[in-house]
C-alpha positions in Angstrom: 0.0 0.0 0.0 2.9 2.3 0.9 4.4 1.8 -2.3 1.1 2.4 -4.4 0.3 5.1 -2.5 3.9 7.2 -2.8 4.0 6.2 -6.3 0.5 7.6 -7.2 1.5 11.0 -5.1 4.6 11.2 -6.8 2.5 11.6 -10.2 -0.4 13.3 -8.9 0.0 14.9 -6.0 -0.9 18.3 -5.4 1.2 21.6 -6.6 0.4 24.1 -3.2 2.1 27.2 -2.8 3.7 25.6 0.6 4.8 22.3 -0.7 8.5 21.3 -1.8 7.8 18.4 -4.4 9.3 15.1 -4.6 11.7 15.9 -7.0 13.2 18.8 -5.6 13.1 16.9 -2.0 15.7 14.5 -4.3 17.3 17.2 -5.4 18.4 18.6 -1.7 15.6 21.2 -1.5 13.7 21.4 1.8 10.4 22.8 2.8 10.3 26.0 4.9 9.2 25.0 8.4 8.1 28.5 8.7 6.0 28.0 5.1 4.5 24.6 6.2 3.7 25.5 9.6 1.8 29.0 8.5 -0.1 26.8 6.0 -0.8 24.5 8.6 -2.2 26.8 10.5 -4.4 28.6 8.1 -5.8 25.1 6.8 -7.5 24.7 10.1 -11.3 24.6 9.5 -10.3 26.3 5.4 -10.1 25.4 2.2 -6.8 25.1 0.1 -8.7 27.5 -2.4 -9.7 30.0 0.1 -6.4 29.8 2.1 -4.1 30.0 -0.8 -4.4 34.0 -0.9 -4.0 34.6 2.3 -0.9 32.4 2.7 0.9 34.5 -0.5 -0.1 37.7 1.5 1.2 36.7 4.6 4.4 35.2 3.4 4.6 38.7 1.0 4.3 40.6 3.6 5.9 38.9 6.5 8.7 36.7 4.5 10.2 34.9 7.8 8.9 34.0 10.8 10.7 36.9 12.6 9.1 39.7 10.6 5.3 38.5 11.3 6.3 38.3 15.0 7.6 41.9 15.2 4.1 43.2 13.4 1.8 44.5 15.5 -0.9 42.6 16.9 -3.7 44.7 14.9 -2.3 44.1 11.8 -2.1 40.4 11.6 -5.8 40.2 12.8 -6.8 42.4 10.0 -4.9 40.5 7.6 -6.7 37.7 8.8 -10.4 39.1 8.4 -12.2 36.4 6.4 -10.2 33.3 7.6 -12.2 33.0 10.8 -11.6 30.9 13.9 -9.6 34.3 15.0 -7.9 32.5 17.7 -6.1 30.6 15.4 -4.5 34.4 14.4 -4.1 34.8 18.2 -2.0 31.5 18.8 -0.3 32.5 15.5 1.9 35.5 17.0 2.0 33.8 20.0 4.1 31.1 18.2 6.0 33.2 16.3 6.9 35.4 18.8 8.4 32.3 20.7 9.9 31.1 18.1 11.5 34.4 17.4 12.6 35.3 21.3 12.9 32.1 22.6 14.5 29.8 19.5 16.7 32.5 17.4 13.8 32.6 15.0 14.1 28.8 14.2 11.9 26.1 14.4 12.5 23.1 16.3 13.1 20.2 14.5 11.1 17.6 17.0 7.2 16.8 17.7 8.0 17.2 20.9 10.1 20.3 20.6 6.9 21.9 18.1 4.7 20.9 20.7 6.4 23.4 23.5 5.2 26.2 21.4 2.4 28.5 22.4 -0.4 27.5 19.8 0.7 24.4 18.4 -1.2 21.3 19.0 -0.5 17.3 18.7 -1.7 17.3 14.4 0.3 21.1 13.8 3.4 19.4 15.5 3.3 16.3 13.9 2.5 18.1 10.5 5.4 19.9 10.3 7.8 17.3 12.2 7.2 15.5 8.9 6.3 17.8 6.0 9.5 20.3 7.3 11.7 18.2 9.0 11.1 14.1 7.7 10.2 13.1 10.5 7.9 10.0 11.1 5.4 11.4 12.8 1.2 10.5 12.8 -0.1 12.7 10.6 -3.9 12.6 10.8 -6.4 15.4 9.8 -10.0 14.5 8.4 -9.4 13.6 5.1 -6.9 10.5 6.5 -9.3 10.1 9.5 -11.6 9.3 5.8 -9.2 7.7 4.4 -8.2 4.7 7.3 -12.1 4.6 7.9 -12.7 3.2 4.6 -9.7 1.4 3.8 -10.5 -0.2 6.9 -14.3 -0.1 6.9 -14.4 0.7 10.5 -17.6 0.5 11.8 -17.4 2.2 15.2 -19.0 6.0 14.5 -17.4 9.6 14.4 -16.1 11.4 16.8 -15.6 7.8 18.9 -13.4 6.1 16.2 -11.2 8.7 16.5 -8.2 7.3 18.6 -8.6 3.7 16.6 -8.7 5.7 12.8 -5.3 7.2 14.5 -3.8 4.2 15.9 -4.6 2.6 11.9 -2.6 5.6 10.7 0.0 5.0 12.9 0.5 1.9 12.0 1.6 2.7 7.9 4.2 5.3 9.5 8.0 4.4 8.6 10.9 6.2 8.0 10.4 6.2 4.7 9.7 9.6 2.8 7.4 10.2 6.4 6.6 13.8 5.1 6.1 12.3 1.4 3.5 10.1 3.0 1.9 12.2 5.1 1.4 14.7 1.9 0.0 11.2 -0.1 -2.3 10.3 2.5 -4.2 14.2 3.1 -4.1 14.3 -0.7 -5.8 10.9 -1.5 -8.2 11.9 0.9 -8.8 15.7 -0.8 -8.8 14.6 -4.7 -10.2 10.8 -4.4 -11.1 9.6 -1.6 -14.1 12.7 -1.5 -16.6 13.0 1.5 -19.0 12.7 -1.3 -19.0 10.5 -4.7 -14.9 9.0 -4.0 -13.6 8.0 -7.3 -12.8 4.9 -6.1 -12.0 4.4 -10.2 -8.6 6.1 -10.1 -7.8 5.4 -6.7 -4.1 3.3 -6.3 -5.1 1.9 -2.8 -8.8 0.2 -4.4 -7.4 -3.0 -4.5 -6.6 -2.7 -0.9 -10.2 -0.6 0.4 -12.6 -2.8 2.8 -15.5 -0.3 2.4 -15.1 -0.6 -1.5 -15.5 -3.5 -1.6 -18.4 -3.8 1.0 -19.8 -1.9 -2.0 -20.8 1.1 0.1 -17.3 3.3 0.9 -19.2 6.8 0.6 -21.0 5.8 3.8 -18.0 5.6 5.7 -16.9 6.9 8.0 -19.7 6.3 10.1 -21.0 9.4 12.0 -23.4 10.1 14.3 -26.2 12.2 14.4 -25.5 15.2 14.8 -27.6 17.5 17.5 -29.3 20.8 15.9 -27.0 23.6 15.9 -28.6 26.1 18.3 -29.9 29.6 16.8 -28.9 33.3 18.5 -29.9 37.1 17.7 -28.5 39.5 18.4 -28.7 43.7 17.0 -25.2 45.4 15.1 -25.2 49.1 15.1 -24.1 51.4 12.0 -23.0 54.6 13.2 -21.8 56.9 10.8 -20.5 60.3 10.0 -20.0 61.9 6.5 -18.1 58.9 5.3 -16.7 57.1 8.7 -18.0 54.2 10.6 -17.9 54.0 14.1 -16.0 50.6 15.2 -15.3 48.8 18.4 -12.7 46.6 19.3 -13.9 43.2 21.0 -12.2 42.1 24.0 -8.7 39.6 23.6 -11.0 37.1 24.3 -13.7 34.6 23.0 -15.1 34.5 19.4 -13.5 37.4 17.3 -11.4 38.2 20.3 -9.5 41.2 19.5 -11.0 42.0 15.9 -12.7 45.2 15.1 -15.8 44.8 14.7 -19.6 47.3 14.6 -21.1 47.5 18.4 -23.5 45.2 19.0 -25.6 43.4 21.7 -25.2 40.2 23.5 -26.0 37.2 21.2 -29.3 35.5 23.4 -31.6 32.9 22.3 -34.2 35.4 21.8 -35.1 38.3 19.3 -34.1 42.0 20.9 -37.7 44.4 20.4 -36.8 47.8 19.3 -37.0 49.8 22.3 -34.5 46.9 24.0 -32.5 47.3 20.8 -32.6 51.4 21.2 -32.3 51.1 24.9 -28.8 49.0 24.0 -27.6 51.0 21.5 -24.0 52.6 22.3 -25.2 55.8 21.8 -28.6 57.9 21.9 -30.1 58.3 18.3 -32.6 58.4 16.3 -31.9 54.5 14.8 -33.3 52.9 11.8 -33.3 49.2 11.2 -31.7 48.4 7.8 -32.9 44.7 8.1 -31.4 41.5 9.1 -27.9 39.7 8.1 -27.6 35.8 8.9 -24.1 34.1 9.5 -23.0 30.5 10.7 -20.2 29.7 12.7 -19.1 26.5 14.1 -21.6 25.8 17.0 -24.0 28.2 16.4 -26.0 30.1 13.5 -26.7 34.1 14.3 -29.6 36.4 13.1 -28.3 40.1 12.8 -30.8 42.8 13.2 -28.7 46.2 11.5 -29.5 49.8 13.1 -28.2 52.5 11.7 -27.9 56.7 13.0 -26.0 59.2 11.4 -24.3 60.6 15.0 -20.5 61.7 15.6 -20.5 60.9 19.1 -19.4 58.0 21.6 -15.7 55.8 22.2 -15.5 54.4 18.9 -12.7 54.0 16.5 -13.8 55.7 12.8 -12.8 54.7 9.9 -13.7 54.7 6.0 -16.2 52.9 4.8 -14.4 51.8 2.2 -11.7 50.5 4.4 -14.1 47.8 5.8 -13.0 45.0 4.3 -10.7 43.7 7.2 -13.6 43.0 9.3 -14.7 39.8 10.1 -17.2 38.4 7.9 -20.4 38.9 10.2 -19.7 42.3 10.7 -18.7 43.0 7.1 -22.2 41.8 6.1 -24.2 43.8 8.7 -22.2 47.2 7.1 -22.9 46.8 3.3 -27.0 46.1 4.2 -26.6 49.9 6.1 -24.3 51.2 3.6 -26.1 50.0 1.3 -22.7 48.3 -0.8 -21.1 51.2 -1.1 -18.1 49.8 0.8 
């Protein structure tokens, strides 16, 4: 399976703007710890499509690991708008600012010496032990977690199965091309081995797949049912003056810690009235609702009501409307329904 499975990735694995290939790995060339761990960390809950830009900006921007940990904190989060997960951004500096005071601005080598940094977690670690350094480390994200499930056709559901999908992975580990194989295994998961419709066709480890040939592999892994995602509301406030917006920043802490963002309300389980909404507001006005904005985020969906004034007054931070576009999503949608898109 090894062998298959390294000989099909070294044909049709994935060109990523991170990723040292095969043949320049033979040719002495070695990933970019810094490269592969910034990819790693913007990968996190994103697409390779969507994170691609943000990983040329960043490494445009902030080349080595020492210049993004001498930015200032403001900066990198608004670089980030549109990634989400914002503590991810958070643990981000904190690592690099380790790296940077407390390692000479090199990465270690080890798991275990990756794992002592601020931020970096068992599958970052391991990641990078073996994409950056060759290490053979267990590599498992979900598309491998996919992967072992139907090669496998383990029965037990998601999240339980967890620990045995790993301990499967584990076991086709050597120290052999480890960050080759790691590579093989998320991109057979990504291009064949799909959540949905696998193309079990083109596939170098078919021969070898249990759930193929069970005849049912797109059912695997087995999952349980999911609980309903519970709904909040909550009111975001549009102040503006002449051409400024009126801005807060949210405290270090929690979802969008540290982001600018519009004021709003608590997000409750129950619709605000508009005399709660008014009596909220962070100013006295004469407010106008500009309808209703819906997001999604991981364990919970949020209904927006938008308010808008037109009032110079209160501790906000003002800036151009059409310098918006480093907010985070929600609040980016709430904005254009006031401002009608002229942002």
């Amino acid at each position: 399976m090894r062998q298959k499975l390294l000989a099909w990735y070294d044909a049709h694995g994935r060109d990523l703007a991170w990723r040292v290939r095969p043949g320049d790995l033979a040719a002495g060339l070695r990933a970019d710890p810094y490269r592969v761990w910034l990819s790693e960390v913007m990968l996190q809950q994103t697409t390779v499509p969507h994170a691609t830009p943000y990983f040329l900006k960043f490494t445009a921007r902030w080349p080595k690991v020492s210049d993004l940990a001498a930015e200032a904190d403001g900066e990198v989060m608004a670089a980030w708008a549109g990634l989400g997960y914002y503590a991810r951004a958070r643990n981000l500096l904190a690592c690099a600012r380790a790296v940077a005071k407390d390692h000479g601005g090199i990465f270690p080598d080890t798991e275990e010496g990756l794992r002592s940094l601020p931020g970096l977690g068992p599958y970052t670690a391991a990641a990078v032990a073996a994409i950056a350094f060759d290490r053979p480390t267990n590599v498992v994200d979900g598309n491998v977690e996919r992967v072992m499930s139907r090669l496998y056709a383990v029965e037990a559901p998601m999240p339980g199965s967890k620990p045995q999908l790993k301990a499967l992975a584990a076991g086709l580990v050597t120290d052999h091309r480890p960050g080759d194989w790691a590579q093989a295994l998320m991109d057979l998961g990504a291009t064949v081995c799909k959540p949905r419709s696998p193309t079990c066709d083109i596939c170098p480890l078919a021969s070898d797949c249990r759930a193929r040939a069970l005849g049912t592999p797109e059912t695997y892994p087995r999952k349980t049912p999911k609980a309903a995602r519970p709904h909040r509301y909550g009111v975001a406030y549009v102040l503006t003056w002449g051409v400024e917006v009126g801005l807060v920043r949210r405290p270090p802490r929690g979802l969008l810690g540290g982001m600018l963002a519009l004021p709003t309300t608590d997000w409750r389980d129950q619709p605000h009235s508009l005399a709660e909404a008014e009596a909220l507001a962070p100013v006295a006005g004469s407010w106008r609702s500009m309808g209703e904005v819906e997001h999604v985020f991981t364990h919970f969906s949020l209904t927006l009501t938008v308010l808008k004034t037109e009032c110079q007054a209160g501790d906000l931070i003002w800036a151009s409307r059409r310098d918006l576009d480093g907010l985070p999503s929600v609040f980016l949608k709430a904005a254009k329904v006031a401002l009608n898109a002229l942002i």
